[in-house]
C-alpha positions as CSV (number, residue, x, y, z in Angstrom):
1,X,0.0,0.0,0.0
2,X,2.6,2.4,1.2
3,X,4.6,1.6,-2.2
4,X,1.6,2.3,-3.9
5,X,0.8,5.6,-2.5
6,X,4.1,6.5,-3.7
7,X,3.7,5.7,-7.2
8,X,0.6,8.0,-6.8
9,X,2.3,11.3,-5.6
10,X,5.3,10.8,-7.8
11,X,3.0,10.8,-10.6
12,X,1.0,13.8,-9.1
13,X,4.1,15.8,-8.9
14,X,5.4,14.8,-12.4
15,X,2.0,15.9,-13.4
16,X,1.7,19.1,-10.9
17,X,2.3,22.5,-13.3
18,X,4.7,24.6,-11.0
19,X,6.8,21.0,-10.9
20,X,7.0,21.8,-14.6
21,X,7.3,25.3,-14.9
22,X,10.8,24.8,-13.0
23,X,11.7,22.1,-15.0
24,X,11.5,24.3,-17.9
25,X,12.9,27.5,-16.6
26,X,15.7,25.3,-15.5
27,X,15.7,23.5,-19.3
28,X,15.7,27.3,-20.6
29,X,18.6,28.4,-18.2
30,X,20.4,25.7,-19.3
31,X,19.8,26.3,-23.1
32,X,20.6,29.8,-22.4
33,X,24.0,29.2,-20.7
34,X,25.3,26.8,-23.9
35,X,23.9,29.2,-26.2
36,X,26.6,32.1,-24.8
37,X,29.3,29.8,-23.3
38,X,28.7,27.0,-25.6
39,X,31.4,28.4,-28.4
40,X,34.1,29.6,-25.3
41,X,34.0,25.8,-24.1
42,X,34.6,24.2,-27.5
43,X,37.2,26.2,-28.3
44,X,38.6,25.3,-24.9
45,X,38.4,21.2,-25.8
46,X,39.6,22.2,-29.0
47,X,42.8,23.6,-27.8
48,X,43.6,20.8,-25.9
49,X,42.4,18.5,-29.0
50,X,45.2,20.1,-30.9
51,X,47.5,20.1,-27.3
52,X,47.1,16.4,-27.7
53,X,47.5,15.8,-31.3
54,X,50.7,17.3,-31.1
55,X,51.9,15.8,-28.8
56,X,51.1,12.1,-29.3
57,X,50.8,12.3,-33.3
58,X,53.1,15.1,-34.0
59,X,56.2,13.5,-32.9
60,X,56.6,16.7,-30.5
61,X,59.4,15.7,-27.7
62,X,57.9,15.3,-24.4
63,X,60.4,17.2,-22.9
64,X,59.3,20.3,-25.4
65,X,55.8,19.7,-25.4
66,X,54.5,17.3,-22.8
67,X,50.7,15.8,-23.6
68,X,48.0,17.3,-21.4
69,X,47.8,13.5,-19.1
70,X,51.8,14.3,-18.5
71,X,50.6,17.9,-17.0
72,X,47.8,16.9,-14.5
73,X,49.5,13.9,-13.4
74,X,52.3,16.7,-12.1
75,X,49.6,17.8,-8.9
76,X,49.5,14.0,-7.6
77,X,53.0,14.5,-6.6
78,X,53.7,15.9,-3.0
79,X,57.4,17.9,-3.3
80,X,55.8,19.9,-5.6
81,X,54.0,21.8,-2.6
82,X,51.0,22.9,-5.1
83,X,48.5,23.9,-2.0
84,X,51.4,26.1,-0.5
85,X,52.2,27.8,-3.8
86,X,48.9,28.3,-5.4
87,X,47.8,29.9,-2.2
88,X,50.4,32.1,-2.4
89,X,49.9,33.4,-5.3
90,X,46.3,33.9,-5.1
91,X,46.7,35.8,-2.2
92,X,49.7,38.5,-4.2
93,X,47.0,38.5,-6.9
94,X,43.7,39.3,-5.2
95,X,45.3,41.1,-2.7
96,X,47.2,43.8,-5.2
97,X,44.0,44.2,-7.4
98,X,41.7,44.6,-4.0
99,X,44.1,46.9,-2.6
100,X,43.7,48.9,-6.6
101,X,40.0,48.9,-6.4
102,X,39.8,50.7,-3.1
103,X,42.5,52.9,-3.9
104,X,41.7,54.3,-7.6
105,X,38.2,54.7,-6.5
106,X,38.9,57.0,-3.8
107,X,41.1,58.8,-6.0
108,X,39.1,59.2,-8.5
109,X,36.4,60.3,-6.5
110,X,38.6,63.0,-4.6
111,X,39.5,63.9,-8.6
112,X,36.0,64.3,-9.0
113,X,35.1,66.4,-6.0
114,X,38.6,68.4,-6.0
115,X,39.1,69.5,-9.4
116,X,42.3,71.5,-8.6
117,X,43.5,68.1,-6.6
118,X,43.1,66.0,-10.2
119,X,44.5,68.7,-12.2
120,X,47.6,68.3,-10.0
121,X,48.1,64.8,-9.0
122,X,46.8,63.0,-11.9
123,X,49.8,64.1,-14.5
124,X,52.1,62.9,-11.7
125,X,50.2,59.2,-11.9
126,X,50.8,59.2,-15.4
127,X,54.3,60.0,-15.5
128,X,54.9,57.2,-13.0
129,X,53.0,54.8,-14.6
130,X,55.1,55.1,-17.3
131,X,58.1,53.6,-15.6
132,X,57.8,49.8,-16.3
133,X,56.8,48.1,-13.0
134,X,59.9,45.2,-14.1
135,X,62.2,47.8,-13.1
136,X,60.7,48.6,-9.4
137,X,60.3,45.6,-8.5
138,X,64.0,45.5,-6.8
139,X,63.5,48.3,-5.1
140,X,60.3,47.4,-3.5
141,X,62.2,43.8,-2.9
142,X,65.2,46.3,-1.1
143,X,62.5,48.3,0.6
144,X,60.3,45.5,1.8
145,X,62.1,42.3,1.7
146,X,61.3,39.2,0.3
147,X,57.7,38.0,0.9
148,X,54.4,38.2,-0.2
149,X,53.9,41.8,0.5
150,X,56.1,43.5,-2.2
151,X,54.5,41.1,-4.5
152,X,51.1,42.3,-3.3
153,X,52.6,46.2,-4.2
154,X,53.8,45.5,-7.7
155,X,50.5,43.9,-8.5
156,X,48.8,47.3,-7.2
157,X,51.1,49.4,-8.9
158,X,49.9,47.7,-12.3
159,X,46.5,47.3,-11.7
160,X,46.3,50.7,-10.3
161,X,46.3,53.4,-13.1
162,X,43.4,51.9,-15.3
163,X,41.0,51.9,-12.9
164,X,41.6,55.5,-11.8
165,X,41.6,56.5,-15.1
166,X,38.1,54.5,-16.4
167,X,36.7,55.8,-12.7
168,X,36.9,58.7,-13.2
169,X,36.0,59.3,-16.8
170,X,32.9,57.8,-15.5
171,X,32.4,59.8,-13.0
172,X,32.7,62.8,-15.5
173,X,30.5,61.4,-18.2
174,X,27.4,62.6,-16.5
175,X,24.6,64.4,-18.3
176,X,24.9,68.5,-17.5
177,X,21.1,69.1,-17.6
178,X,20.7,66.2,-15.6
179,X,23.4,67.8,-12.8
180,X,21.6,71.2,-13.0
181,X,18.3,69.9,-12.4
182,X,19.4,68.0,-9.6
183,X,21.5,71.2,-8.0
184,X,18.3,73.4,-9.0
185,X,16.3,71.2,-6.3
186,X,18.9,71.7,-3.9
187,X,20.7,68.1,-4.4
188,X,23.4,67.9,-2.0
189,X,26.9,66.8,-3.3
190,X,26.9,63.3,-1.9
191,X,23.1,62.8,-3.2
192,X,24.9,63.6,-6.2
193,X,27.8,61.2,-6.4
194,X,25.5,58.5,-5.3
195,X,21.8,59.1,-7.1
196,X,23.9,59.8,-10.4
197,X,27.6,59.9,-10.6
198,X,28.3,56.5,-9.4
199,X,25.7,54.9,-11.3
200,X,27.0,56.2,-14.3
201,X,30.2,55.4,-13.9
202,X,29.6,51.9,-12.9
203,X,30.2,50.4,-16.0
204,X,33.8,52.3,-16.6
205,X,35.0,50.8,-13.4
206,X,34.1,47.5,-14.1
207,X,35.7,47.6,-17.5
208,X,39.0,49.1,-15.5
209,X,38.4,46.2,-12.9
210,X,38.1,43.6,-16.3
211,X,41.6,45.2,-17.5
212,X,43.5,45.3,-13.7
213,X,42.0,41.8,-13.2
214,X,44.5,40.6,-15.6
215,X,47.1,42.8,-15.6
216,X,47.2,42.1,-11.5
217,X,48.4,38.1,-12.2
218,X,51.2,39.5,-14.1
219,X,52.0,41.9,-11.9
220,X,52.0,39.1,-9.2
221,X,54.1,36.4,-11.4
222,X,56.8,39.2,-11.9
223,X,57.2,39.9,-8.6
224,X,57.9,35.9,-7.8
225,X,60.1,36.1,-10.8
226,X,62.4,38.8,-9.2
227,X,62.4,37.8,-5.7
228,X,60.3,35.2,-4.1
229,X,60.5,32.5,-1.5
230,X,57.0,31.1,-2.7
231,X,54.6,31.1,-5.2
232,X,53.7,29.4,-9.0
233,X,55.6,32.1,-10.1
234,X,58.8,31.0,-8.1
235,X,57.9,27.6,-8.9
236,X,58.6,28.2,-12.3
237,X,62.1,29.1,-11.7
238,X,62.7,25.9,-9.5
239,X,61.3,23.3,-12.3
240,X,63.0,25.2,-15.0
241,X,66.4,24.0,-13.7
242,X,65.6,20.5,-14.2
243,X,63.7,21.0,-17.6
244,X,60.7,19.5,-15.9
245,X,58.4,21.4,-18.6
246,X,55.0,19.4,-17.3
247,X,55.7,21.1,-14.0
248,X,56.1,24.5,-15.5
249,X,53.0,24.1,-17.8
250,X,50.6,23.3,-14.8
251,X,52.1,26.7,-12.7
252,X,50.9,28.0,-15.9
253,X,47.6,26.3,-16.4
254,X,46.7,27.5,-12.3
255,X,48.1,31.2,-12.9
256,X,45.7,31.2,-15.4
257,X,43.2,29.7,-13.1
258,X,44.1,32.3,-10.2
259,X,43.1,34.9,-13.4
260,X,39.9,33.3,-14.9
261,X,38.4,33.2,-11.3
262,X,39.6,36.5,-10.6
263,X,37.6,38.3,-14.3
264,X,34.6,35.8,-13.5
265,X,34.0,37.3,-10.2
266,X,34.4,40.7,-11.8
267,X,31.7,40.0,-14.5
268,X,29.4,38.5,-11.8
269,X,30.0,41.8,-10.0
270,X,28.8,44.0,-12.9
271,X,26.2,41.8,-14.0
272,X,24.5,42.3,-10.4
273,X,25.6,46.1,-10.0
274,X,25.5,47.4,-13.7
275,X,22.1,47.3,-16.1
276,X,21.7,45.3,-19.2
277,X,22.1,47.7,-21.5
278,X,25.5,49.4,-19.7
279,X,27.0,46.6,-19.6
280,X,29.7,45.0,-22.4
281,X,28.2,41.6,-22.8
């Protein structure tokens, strides 16, 4: 009887109408999601279709090219410390870029309330931005030490500039009727920057964040390069020595990693923050 009754409801609730109105909104989400990611993924497998053509049919040496199977099998073995380094790294990286976005905002919105303050500072930014970040890196290394914190600072000071720039062109590309209507009805300043400024320039600063989310793993692996004690980045330099070229192609499969997460969380951000129709996908 009590197996019966559940043939009964199961069937109800195959047959219930909210039951399959969410099995078709999750059948359109679905068809939705392969429809825009659907081309990005097979060009993904395709890449490493041709990775492992080459490899196993193009007479490629190993030691050149290893196949993709050589690569993964690399994070089953323990002296590689992968956990330790890949930590390490993600820390330099999302630490340099967080430390960017706080910083170029509130510059840019001191540009943008200080006139005289942007007119003054912001030709200063751009003649030190134009000193390659390589070159600092040993004086921040002399400065600071070894350690994850001048790694941190040479991330910032790449990731830095865009966003200050994009920020505050945003905050600048503001209707003037729109500002004059708000100041004839006694707006204050801060109602201002947050009932229209910001929203406007919402979508500049996530295409700066989009531009410093990438720019901050390089910044990152240069810094492990130069001086480090840890790190994928440092890695690198320690497999390198014994030509072990699957090691050095998985630190280079999770930098990559460290970034993809990184720009997703970015777009997730300006897909919740920014409108449809502001927005660049």
């Amino acid at each position: 009887m009590a197996q019966a009754a559940e043939t009964v409801q199961a069937a109800e609730t195959s047959l219930d109408p909210a039951h399959e109105s969410e099995a078709s909104t999750l059948f359109f989400r679905c068809g939705t999601f392969l429809t825009r990611q659907g081309p990005a993924i097979l060009i993904h497998v395709g890449l490493l279709a041709v990775w492992f053509a080459a490899v196993h049919w193009g007479r490629v040496p190993k030691f050149i090219l290893p196949s993709p199977i050589d690569t993964a099998a690399t994070l089953g073995a323990a002296h590689y410390n992968w956990v330790q380094h890949l930590t390490t790294t993600t820390v330099e990286v999302f630490g340099g870029f967080t430390l960017a976005v706080g910083a170029g905002v509130t510059l840019a919105v001191v540009f943008s309330w200080f006139p005289l303050v942007g007119r003054a500072v912001m030709p200063l930014l751009v003649s030190l931005n134009m000193i390659p970040k390589v070159a600092m890196a040993p004086l921040f290394i002399v400065w600071l030490s070894y350690g994850i914190g001048p790694n941190i600072l040479i991330a910032f000071t790449i990731c830095f500039f865009p966003i200050v720039i994009t920020m505050s062109r945003g905050l600048h590309e503001v209707e003037l009727d729109l500002l004059d209507l708000v100041r004839a009805v006694r707006g204050s300043r801060w109602q201002i920057f947050t009932k229209i400024q910001l929203p406007s320039a919402l979508p500049y600063i996530f295409s700066g964040m989009r531009v410093a989310a990438v720019l901050a793993v390089a910044g990152a692996v240069v810094g492990e390069f130069i001086g480090s004690e840890r790190g994928l980045g440092y890695l690198m330099l320690q497999v390198q020595s014994n030509l072990d070229t699957p090691a050095m192609f998985m630190c280079l499969a999770l930098i990559s990693l460290i970034g993809v997460v990184l720009y997703g969380l970015v777009i997730l951000g300006e897909r919740t923050f920014v409108v449809a129709d502001a927005r660049l996908d």
